[in-house]
C-alpha positions as CSV (number, residue, x, y, z in Angstrom):
1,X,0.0,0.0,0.0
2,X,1.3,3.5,-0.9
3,X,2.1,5.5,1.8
4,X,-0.9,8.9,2.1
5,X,0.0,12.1,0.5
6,X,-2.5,13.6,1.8
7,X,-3.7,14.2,5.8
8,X,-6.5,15.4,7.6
9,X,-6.2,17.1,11.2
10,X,-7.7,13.9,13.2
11,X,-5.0,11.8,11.1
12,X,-2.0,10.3,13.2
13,X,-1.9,9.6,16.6
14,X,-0.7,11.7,19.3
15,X,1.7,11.2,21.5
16,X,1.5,12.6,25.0
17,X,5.6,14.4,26.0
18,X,6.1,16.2,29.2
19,X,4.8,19.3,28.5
20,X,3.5,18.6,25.1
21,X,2.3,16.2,22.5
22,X,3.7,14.8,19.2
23,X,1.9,13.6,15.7
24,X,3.4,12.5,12.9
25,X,1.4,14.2,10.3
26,X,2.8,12.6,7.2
27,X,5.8,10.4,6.4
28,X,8.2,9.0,3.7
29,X,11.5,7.5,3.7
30,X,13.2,10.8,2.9
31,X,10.8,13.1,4.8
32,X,8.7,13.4,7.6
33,X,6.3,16.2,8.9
34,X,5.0,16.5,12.4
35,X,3.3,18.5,14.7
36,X,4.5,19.4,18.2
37,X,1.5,21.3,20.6
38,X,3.1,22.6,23.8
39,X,1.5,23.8,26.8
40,X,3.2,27.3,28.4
41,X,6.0,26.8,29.9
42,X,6.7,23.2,27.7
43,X,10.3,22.5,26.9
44,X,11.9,20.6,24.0
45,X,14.6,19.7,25.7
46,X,18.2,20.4,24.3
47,X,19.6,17.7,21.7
48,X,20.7,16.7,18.7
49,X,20.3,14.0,15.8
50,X,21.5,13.3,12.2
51,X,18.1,14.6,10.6
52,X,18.2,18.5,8.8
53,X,14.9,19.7,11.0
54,X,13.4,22.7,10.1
55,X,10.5,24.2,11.9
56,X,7.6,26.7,11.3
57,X,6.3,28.7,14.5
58,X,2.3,28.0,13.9
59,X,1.3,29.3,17.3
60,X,2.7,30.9,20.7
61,X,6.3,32.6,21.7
62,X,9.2,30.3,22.2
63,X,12.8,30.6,22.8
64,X,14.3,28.5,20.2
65,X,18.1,27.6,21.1
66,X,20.3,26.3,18.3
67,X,24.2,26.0,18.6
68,X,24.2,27.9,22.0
69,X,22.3,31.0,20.3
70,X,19.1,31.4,21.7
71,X,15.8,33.6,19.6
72,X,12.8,34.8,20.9
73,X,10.0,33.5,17.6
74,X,6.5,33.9,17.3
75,X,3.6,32.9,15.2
76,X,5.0,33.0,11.5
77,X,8.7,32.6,12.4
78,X,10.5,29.6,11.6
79,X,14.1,28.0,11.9
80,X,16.7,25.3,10.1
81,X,18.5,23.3,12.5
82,X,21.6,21.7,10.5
83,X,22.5,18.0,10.9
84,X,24.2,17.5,14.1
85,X,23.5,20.6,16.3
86,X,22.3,20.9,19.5
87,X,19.1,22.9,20.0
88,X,15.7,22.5,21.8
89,X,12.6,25.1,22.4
90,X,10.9,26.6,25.7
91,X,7.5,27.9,25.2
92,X,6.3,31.4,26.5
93,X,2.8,30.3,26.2
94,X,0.6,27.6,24.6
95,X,2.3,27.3,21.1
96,X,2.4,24.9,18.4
97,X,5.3,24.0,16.1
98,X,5.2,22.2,12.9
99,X,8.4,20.2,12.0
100,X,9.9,18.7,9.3
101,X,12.6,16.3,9.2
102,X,14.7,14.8,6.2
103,X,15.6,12.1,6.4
104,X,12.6,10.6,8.7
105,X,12.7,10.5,12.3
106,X,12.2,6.3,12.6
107,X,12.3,6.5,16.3
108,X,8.7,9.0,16.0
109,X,7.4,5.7,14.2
């Protein structure tokens, strides 16, 4: 069976993190795309992994820290983190993040 190309918002399941919750929205071998819903105050926690990951600011305020450089980004902002570096998010109030990751994050699966 194919894999979707297409994906409506009750698709995927979520996945309940301290602080927020994780679904994978759609998926491929060489690309993933998932969606992060923090509550204030939620933290991504600082690390790193092989995947290029770049992320679009949907909703809320978060401190985004990549590489030791830390950016205040609001709804409408986005960021590339770079295979390898360390980086995580802390969020000023209820936000949500959409992510990409290439290739895909298996260990999301």
């Amino acid at each position: 069976m194919p894999a979707p190309i297409f994906a409506q918002p009750s698709d995927g399941t979520i996945v309940q993190l301290a602080g927020s919750t994780r679904r994978v929205i759609l998926e491929l071998p060489e690309l993933m795309l998932v969606e992060f819903v923090f509550e204030k105050g939620g933290v991504g926690a600082l690390h790193s992994h092989p995947h290029v990951q770049s992320s679009y600011v949907a909703e809320g305020v978060f401190d985004v820290t990549i590489d030791g450089v830390t950016q205040r980004l609001a709804a409408g902002g986005a960021y590339i983190v770079p295979s390898g570096l360390v980086h995580g998010v802390v969020a000023l109030e209820p936000g949500r993040l959409i992510d990409s990751f290439t290739p895909r994050r298996d260990d999301f699966l």
